[in-house]
N, C-alpha and C positions, 0 to 999 in steps of 0.2 A: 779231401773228403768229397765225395759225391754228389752232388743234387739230384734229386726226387721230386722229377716234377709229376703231380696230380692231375690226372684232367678232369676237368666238372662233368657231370653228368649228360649236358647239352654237347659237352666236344666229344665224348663218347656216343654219343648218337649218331653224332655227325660222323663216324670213322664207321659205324655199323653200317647207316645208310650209303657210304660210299662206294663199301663192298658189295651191299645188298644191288646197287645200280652196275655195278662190274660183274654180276653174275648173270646167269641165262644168257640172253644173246637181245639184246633191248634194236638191234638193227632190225630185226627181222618180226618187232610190234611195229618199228618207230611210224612207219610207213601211216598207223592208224592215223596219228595226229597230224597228217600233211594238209589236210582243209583247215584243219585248226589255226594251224600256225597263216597258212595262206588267209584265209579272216580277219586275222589277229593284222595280217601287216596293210590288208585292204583297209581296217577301221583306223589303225594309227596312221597309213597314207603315207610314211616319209618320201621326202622328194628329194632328185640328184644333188650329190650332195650333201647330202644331212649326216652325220655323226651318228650312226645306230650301238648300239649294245646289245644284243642278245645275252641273257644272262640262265644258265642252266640249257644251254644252247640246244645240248644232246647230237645226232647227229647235224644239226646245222640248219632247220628246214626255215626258223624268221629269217638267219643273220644271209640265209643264200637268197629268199624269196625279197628282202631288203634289197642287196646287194644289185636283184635283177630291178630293182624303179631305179637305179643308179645310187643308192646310198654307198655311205663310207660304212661297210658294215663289220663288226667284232663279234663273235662268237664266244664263249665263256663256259667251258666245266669242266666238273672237279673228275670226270672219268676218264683216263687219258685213250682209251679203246673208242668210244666215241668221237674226240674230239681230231682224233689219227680217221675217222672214216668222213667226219665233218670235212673235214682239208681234203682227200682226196673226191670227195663232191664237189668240192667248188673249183679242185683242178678239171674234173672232168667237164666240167660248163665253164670252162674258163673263166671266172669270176673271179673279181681281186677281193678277196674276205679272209680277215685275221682271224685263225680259231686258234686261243691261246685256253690250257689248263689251269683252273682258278676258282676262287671260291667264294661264292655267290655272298658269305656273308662279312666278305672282307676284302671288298673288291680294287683289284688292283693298277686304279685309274686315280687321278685327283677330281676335287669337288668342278662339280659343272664342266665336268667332260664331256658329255653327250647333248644332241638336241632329242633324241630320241631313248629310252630304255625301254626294252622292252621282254616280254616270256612267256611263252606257251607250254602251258604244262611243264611249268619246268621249276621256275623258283616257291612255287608252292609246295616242294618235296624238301625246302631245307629243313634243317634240326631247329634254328633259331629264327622263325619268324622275324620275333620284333627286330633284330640286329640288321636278315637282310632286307625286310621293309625300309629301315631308317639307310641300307646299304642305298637303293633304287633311288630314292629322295637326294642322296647325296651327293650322286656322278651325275645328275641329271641338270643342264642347266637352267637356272631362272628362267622362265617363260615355255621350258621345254614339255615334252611330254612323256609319260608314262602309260604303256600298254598290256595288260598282261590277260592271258586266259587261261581260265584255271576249270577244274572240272566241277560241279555242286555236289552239295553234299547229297543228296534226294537223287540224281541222275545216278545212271548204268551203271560209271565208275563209283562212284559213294558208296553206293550198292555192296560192290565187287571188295572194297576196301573192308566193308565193313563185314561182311561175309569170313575173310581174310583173320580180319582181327577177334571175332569169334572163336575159331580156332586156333590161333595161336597171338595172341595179347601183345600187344607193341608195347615199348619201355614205359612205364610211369611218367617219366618227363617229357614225351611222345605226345605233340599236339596232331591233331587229323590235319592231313594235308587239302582237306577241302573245304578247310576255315578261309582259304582265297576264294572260295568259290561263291563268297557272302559279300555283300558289297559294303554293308557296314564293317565289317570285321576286317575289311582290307581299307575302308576308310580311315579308323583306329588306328590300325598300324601304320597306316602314311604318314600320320599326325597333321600338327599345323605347315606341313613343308609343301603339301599337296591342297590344289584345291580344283576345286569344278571337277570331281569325280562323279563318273558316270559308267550305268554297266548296263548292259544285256544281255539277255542268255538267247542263247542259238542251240544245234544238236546238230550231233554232225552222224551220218548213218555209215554203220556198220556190217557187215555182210559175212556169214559164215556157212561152209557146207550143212554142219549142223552144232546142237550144244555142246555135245563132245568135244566136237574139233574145238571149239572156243576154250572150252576147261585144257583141253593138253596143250594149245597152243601156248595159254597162258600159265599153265604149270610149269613147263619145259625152258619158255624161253622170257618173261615176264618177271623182274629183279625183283618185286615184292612178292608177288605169288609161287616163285622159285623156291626164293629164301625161304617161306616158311613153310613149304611142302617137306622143305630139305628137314626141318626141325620134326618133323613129325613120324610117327612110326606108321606103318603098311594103313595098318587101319585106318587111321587119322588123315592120310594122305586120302585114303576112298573117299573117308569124309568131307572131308575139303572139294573132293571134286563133284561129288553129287550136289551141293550146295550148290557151284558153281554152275554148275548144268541147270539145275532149277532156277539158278536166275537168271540164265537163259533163254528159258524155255517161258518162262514170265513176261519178260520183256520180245520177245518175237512178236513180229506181226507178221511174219512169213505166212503163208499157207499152202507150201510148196514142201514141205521138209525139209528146207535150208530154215535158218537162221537170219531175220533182218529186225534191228533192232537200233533205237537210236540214241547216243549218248550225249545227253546234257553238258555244257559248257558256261561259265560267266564269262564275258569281254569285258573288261573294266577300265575307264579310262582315266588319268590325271593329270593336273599338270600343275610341272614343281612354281612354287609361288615367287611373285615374282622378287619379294621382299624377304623369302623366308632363306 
């Protein structure tokens, strides 16, 4: 007789969003979040040496910008197309960095493996929060730190998400991925494992020919805004991108007829207890 296994509603998320990040072509935004990430490893500061994590790695831009202060750096995710372009970056700067495919809420290290975990824009797009919060807390050792930056909910992207979701409604068991972008709420989910968390927001600028370009660039080649363009019929796709032009066109401070506009970020810091 057979077994039937069931998946919960959270692991079927999890398998929507994986596809959803293997679609469009996420190489040719990733490039946005490279001050992101570069921020992200200036605040955390690891030094030669140190044990890093990058966890939701994408193409590579902490575990490589680690890698160059002399860390021991790992790269981590679940889309094996990015994590095949992460490795040939770090060949092509000769850089010794592990990017291994894996899964941010089930992470495949032992407890207090790292001095450093770290994620930009990255482990804020899992399905289960609470799981890879308590994941980050886990590999991370006594005294060590925790760095991550994530978008807000009120900035460009929240914005853009929520716009998104408007048109086409994310699963029911779908929390917003820019509940990291809250410093309490990413407090929460650390629990007592974490302590002396600290955050700032910073905004990193944006530059486009004009709104348009920004709506097709991010229809065409943008895994959430792809995916749900794809779900939508002729009409509903217009609609989707006139939205998207307008909040554009909102946020510009151009006065040139390009587009420049700035997107809001949290830096959040922690560090795993030493006792916990």
């Amino acid at each position: 007789m057979s077994t039937v296994t069931t998946q919960t509603p959270l692991e079927q998320l999890k398998v929507a969003q994986q596809r959803i990040w293997s679609s469009g072509d996420y190489n040719r935004i990733a490039a946005i979040t490279v001050p992101v990430a570069e921020t992200l490893v200036d605040i955390a500061a690891p030094r030669p040496g140190d044990a890093v994590l990058d966890v939701a790695t994408g193409t590579g831009h902490v575990a490589l910008a680690a890698a160059r202060r002399g860390a021991e750096a790992i790269g981590l995710d679940y889309v094996p197309e990015l994590v095949a372009i992460a490795r040939d970056r770090a060949t092509a700067e000769v850089l010794d960095v592990t990017f291994l495919e894996g899964d941010a809420e089930a992470l495949p290290f032992p407890d207090a493996s790292f001095d450093q975990v770290l994620s930009a824009i990255g482990v804020m797009f899992v399905a289960d929060h609470q799981r890879a919060a308590s994941e980050l807390v886990r590999v991370t050792r006594p005294g060590g730190r925790i760095a991550l930056a994530s978008w807000t909910p009120t900035g460009f992207v929240g914005q853009m998400l929520t716009t998104v979701g408007a048109h086409v409604p994310p699963p029911a068991v779908a929390q917003p991925p820019t509940r990291w972008g809250n410093e309490q709420v990413v407090r929460e989910l650390l629990g007592d494992g974490a302590t002396d968390v600290k955050s700032t927001t910073s905004s990193v600028t944006q530059r486009f020919a004009s709104a348009e370009a920004f709506a097709d660039l991010f229809l065409t080649y943008y895994g959430p805004t792809h995916t749900a363009a794809s779900r939508l019929s002729d009409t509903g796709r217009a609609a989707l991108r006139e939205d998207l032009v307008a909040l554009a066109d909102t946020s510009n401070r151009s006065g040139d007829g390009t587009v420049v506009c700035d997107w809001e970020y949290l830096v959040l810091t922690a560090t795993r207890r030493e006792d916990g």
